[in-house]
C-alpha positions as CSV (number, residue, x, y, z in Angstrom):
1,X,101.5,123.5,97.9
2,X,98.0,122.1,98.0
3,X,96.3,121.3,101.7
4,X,95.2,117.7,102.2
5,X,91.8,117.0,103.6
6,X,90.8,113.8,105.2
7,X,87.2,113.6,104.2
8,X,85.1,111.5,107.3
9,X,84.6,108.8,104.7
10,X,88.2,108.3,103.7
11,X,89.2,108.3,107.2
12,X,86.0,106.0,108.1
13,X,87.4,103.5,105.1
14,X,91.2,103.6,106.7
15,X,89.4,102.5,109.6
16,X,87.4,99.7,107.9
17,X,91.2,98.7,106.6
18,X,92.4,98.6,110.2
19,X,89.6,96.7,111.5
20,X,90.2,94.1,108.9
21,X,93.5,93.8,109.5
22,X,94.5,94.2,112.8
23,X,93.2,90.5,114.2
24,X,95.2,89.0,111.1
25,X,98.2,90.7,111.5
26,X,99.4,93.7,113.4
27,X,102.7,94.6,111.9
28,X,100.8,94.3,108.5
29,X,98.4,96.9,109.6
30,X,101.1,99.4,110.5
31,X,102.7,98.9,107.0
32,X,99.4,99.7,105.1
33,X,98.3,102.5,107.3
34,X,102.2,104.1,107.0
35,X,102.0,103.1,102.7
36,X,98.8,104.5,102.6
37,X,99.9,107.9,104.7
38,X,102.9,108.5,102.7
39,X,101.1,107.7,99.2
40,X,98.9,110.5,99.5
41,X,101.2,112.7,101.2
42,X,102.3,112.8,97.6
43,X,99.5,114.2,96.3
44,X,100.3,117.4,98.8
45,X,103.2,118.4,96.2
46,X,101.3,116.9,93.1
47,X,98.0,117.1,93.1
48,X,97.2,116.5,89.6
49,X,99.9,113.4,89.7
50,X,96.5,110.8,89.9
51,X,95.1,109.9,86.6
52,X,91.1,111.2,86.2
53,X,88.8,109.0,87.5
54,X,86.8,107.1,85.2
55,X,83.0,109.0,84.1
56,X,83.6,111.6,86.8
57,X,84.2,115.3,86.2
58,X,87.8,116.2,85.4
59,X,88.3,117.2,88.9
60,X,88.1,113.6,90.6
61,X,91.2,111.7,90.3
62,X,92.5,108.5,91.6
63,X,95.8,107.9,92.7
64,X,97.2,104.1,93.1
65,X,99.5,103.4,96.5
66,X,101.4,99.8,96.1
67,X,101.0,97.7,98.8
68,X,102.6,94.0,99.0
69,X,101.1,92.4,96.0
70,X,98.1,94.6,95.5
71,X,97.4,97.8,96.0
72,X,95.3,100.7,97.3
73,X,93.5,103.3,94.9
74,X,92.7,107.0,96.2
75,X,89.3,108.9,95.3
76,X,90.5,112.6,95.6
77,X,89.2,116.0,94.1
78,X,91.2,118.9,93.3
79,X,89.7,122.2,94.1
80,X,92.1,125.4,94.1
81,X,94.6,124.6,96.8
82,X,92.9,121.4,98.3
83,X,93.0,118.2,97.4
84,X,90.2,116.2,99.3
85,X,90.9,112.5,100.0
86,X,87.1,110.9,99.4
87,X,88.0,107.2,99.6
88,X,90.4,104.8,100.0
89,X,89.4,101.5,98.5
90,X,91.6,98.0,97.5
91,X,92.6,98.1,94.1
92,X,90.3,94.4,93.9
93,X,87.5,96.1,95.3
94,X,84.9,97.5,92.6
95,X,85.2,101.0,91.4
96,X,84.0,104.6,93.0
97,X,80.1,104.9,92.0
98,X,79.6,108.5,90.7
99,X,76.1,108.6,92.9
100,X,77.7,107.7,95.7
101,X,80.6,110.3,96.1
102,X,79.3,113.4,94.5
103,X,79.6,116.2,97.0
104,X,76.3,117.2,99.8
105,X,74.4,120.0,100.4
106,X,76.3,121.8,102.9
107,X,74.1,121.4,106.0
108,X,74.1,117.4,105.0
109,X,78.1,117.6,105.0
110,X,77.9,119.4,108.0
111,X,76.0,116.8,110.2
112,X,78.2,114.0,108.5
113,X,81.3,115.7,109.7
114,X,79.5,116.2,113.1
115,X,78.9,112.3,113.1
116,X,82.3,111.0,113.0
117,X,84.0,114.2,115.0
118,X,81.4,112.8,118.0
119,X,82.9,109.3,117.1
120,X,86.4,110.5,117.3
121,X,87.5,108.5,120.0
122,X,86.7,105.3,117.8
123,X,89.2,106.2,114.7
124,X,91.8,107.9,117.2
125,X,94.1,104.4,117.0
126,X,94.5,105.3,112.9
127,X,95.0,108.4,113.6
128,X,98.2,107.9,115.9
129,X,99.3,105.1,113.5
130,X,99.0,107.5,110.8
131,X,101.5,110.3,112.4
132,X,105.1,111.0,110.8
C-alpha cells in the first residue's frame, strides 16, 4: 500500500481553504477538510486511480474530490511506494503550472520543509480537523 505525503504546499493550500472558509461558515469548513481527507485517503490504496495531469510527466496525476456543487482537484506524484500530495486547488481555480510544481533541489526542499515545520503552530487547527 503506497504512503501518503503531505507536501508543505498542499498542506499550506488546505490551509488557504480553511482560512477562506471558516468566517463564512464553520460546519462547511469541517465538511471540506473531512471530503478532502478522505478523497485522498483513496489514493493510499490506488495510487494510479487519478487521471495524468495535463503536459506533465506521466508521473503527476490529478485526482478530483466532489464537494457540494463543485469540487476539489489533487496534484499528486507517484514515485515507488509514495504518493506525494502537491496541491489541492478548486476545481474553478486555473490549472497546475508545470514551472511552478516541478520538484527542488534538495537543499531548497529542505529549507521549504524547515519553513512551515517552524510555522507549525499556524496549520495545527487543519491538522486536528483533518484526523480520523
Amino acid at each position: 500500500m503506497p504512503r501518503l505525503i503531505w507536501t508543505p504546499p498542499a498542506l499550506a493550500d488546505v490551509q488557504r481553504l480553511y482560512r477562506f472558509l471558516t468566517p463564512k461558515d464553520l460546519d462547511a469548513t469541517k465538511r471540506a477538510v473531512k471530503a478532502i481527507r478522505e478523497g485522498v485517503n483513496i489514493l493510499g490504496d490506488h495510487a494510479y486511480a487519478g487521471r495524468p495531469a495535463e503536459g506533465m510527466e506521466p508521473l503527476f496525476r490529478e485526482w478530483p474530490i466532489s464537494f457540494g456543487a463543485g469540487s476539489y482537484i489533487v496534484l499528486y506524484r507517484v514515485e515507488g511506494d509514495e504518493v506525494s500530495l502537491l496541491a489541492i486547488r478548486p476545481g474553478r481555480e486555473a490549472g497546475f503550472s508545470r514551472d511552478s510544481l516541478t520538484s527542488p533541489l534538495p537543499e531548497t526542499w529542505f529549507r521549504l520543509c524547515w519553513k512551515y515545520l517552524k510555522d507549525i503552530h499556524k496549520i495545527s487547527p487543519i491538522m486536528a480537523a483533518m484526523r480520523p
